[in-house]
C-alpha positions as CSV (number, residue, x, y, z in Angstrom):
1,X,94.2,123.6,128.4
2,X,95.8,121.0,126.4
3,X,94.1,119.4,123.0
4,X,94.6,116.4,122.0
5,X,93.7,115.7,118.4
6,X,93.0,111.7,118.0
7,X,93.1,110.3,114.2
8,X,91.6,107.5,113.4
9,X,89.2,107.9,116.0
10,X,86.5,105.5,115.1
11,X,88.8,102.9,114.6
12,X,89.4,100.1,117.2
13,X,92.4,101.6,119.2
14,X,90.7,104.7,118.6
15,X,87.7,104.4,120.4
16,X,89.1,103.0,123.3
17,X,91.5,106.1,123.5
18,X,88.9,108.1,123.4
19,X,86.6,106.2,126.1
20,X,89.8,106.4,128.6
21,X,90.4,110.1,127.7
22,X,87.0,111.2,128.2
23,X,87.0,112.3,131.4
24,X,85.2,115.8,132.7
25,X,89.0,117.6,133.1
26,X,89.9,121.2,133.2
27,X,93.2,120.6,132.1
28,X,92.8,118.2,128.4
29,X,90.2,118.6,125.8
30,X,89.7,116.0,123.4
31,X,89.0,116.4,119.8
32,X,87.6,113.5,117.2
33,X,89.2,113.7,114.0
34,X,87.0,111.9,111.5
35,X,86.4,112.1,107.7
36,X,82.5,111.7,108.7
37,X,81.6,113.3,112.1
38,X,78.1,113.0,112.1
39,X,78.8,109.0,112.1
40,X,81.7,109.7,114.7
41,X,78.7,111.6,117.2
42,X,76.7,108.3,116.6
43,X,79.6,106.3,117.8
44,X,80.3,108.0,121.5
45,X,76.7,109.4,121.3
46,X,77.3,108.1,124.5
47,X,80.0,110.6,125.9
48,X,80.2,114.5,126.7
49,X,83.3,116.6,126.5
50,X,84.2,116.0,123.3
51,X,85.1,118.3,119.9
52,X,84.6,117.2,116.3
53,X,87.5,118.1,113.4
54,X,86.9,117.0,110.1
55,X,90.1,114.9,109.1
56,X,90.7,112.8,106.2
57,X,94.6,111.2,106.0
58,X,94.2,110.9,102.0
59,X,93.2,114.6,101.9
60,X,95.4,117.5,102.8
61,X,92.8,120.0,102.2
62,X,91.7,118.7,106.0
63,X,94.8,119.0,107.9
64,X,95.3,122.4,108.1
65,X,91.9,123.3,110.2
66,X,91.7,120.3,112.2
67,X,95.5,120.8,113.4
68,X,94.3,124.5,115.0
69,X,95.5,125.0,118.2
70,X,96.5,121.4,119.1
71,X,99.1,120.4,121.7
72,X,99.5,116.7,121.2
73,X,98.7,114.9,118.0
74,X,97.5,111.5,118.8
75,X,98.9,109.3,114.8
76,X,98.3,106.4,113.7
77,X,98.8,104.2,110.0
78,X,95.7,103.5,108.5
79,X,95.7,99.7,107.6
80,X,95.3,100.7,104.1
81,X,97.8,103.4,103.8
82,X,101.2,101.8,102.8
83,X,103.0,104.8,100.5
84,X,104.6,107.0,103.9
85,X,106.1,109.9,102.3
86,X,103.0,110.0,100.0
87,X,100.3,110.6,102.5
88,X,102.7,111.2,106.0
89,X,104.7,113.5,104.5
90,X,102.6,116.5,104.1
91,X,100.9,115.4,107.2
92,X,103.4,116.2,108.9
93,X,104.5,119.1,107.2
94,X,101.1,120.6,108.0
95,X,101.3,120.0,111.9
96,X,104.5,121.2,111.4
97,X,103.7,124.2,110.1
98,X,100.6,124.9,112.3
99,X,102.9,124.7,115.6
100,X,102.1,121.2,117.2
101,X,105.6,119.9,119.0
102,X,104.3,116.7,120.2
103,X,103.2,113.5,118.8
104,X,102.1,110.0,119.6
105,X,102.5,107.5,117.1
106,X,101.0,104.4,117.5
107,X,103.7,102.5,116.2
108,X,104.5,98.0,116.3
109,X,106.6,96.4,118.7
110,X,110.1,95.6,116.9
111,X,109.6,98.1,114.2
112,X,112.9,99.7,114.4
113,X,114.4,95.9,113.6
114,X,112.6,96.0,110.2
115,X,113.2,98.7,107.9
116,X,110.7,97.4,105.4
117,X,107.4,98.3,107.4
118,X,105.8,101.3,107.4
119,X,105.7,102.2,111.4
120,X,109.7,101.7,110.8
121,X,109.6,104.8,108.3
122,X,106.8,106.8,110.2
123,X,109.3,106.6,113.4
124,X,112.4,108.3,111.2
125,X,110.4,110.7,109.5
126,X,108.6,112.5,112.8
127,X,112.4,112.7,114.3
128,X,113.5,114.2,110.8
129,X,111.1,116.7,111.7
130,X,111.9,117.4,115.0
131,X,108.9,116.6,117.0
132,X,108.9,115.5,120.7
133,X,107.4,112.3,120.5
134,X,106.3,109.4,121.9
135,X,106.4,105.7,120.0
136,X,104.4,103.0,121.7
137,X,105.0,99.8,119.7
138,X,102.3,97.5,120.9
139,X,102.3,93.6,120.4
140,X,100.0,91.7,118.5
141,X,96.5,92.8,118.7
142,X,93.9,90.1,120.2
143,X,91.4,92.1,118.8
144,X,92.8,90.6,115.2
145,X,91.1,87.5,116.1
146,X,87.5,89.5,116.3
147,X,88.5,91.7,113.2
148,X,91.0,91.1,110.0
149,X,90.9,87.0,110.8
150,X,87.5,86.8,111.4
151,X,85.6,86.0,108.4
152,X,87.1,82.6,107.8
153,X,87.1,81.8,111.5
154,X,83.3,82.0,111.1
155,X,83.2,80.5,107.6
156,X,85.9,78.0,107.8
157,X,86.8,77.5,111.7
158,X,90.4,78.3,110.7
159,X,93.1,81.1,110.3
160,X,95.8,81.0,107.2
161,X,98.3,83.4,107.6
162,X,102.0,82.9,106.7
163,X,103.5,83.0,109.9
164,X,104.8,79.4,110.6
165,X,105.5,78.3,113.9
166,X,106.7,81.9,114.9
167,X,105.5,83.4,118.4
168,X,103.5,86.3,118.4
169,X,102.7,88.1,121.6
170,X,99.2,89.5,122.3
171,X,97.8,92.6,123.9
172,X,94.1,93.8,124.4
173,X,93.9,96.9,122.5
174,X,91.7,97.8,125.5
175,X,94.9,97.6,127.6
176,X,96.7,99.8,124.6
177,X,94.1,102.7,125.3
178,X,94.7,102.6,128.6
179,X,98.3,103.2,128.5
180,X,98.0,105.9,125.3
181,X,95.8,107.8,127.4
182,X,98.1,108.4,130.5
183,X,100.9,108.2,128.2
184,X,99.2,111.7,126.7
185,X,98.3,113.0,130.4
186,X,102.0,112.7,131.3
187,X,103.9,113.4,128.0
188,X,106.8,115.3,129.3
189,X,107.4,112.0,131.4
190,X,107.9,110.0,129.1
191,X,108.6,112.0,125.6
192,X,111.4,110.9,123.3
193,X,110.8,107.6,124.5
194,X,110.1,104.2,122.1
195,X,107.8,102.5,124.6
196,X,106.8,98.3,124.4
197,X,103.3,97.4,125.5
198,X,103.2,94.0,125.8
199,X,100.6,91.2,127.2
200,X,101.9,88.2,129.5
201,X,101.9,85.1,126.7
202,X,103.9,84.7,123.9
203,X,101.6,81.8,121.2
204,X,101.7,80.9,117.4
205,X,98.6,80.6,116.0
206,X,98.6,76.8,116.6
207,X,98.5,77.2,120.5
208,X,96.1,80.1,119.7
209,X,93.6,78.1,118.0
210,X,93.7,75.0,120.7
211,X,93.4,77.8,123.0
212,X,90.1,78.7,121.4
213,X,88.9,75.6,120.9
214,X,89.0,74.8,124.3
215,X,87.3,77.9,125.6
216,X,85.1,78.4,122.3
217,X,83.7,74.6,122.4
218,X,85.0,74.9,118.5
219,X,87.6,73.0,116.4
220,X,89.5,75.3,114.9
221,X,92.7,75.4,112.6
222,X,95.4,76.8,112.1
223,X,96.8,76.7,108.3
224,X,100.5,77.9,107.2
225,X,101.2,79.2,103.7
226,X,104.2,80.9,102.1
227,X,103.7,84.5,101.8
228,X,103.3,84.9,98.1
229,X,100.3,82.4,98.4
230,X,99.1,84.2,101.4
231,X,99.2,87.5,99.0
232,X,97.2,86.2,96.1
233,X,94.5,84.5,98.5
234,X,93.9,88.1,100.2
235,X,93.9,89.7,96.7
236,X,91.4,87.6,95.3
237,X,88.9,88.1,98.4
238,X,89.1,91.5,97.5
239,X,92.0,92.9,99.6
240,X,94.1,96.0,98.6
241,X,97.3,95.0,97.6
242,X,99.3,97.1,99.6
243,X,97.5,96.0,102.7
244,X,97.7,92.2,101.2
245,X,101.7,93.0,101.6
246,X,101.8,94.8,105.2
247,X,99.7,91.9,105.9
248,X,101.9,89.0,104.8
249,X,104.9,91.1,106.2
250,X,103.7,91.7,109.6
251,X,103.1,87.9,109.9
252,X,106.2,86.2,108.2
253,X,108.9,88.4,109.4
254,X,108.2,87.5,112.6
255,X,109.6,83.4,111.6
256,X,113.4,85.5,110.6
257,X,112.9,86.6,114.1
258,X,113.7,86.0,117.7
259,X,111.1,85.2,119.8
260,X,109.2,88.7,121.6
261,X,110.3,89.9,124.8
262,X,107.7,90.4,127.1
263,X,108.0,93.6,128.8
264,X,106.2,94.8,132.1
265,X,105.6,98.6,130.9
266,X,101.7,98.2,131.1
267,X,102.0,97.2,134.8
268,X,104.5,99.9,135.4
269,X,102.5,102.9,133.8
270,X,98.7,101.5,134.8
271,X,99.7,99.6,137.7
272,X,97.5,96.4,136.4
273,X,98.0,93.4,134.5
274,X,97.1,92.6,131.4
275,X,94.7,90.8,130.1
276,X,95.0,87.4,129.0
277,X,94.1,85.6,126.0
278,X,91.8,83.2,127.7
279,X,90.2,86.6,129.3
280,X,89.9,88.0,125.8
281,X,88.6,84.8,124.0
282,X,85.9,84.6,126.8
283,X,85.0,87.9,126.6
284,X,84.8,87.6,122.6
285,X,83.1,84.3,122.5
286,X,79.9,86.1,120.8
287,X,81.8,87.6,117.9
288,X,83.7,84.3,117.2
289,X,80.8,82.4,117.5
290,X,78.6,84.4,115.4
């Protein structure tokens, strides 16, 4: 039987890896790893076959039991957690050590253009190790709209971010679920590979917000601000600074940038299309009302 060992499991890619893997199977057991697993068990109180590994990514005392036994060691970057070889280092040492060969890393798409991100480090330090691996470097998350940029959309009726005019493109993490958990079904298939999951539209937030406006029955805006300003306006609502830089980062490197390529790997691997951002806003239109 393989084991797969998801972190960040109660997160928002999380549990939709989890729902897709959670499937009565002989051949794959899946194991939550959470730093609280009572609260995890109230989460998918909902679903059966699944094992419960205490896990905490700023606390090495956890890694060692809950890497027992695992074949395939689902890793992601806490939003929070900017120092790499600080917290990923012994990490990985520790799966290292207790003899897992493969890894998924949920990585960004265009992360191995920008050496100054974290996913960009995480990538060149599980090859230093020698893992088998598998990078999947999703777009932009639509779910940021219903998440990170929701308080002033509710508040306000606008996003600030410092990301111009540039184009981002967006995905459903729903659709990223789907894809991690065949990705992790048929590893072998694909391993060593860099993968791009990508939606159909490439938008700045402009078009974004006149696209949600128009569905929502909302004005909303859309305000550009250079990125130091963007830095001390999340800092004084209370945001960590590290996180206040991957933040501003993730959204002004994109204007030094060429416009995302859209590629068709979702359809390939699920055989679907994605969903769209009029889809998404539809289906969201509760949260971002709220």
């Amino acid at each position: 039987m393989t084991r797969i060992l998801v972190t960040g499991a109660t997160g928002n890619i999380g549990v939709e890896l989890v729902n897709y893997l959670n499937k009565p199977n002989d051949e794959f057991e899946t194991i939550v790893a959470v730093r609280n697993i009572e609260r995890a068990k109230k989460t998918f109180h909902g679903l059966s076959h699944l094992t419960y590994a205490w896990f905490d990514f700023e606390n090495p005392n956890s890694f060692d039991e809950a890497f027992d036994d695992i074949d395939i060691l689902f890793l992601l970057r806490p939003p929070h957690i900017s120092k790499v070889d600080k917290y990923f280092q012994p990490l990985l040492n520790s799966a290292k050590k207790k003899g897992i060969e493969k890894i998924v890393f949920l990585s960004v798409q265009g992360a191995e253009q920008s050496k100054v991100i974290p996913h960009n480090k995480i990538e060149s330090l599980i090859k230093s190790f020698g893992f088998k691996f598998i990078f999947v470097r999703p777009s932009y998350f639509m779910q940021n709209l219903t998440t990170t940029l929701l308080p002033e959309l509710i508040k306000h009726q606008s996003i600030t971010l410092p990301a111009g005019q540039a184009k981002f493109n967006w995905i459903d993490i729903k659709n990223i679920g789907e894809v991690l958990a065949i990705l992790m079904r048929d590893f072998d298939k694909f391993q060593n590979q860099a993968i791009e999951i990508t939606g159909s539209e490439n938008k700045n937030f402009l078009e974004v917000t006149e696209v949600m406006s128009r569905m929502v029955g909302t004005q909303f805006t859309y305000i550009s601000v250079n990125p130091v300003r963007f830095y001390f306006k999340k800092r004084k609502e209370g945001v960590k600074s590290g996180f206040a830089v991957v933040m501003a980062m993730l959204h002004f490197l994109p204007r030094l940038q060429k416009e995302p390529e859209i590629s068709n790997n979702f359809n390939i691997i699920t055989g679907k299309k994605p969903t769209t951002l009029e889809e998404f806003i539809i289906r969201e239109k509760a949260k971002i009302t709220s």
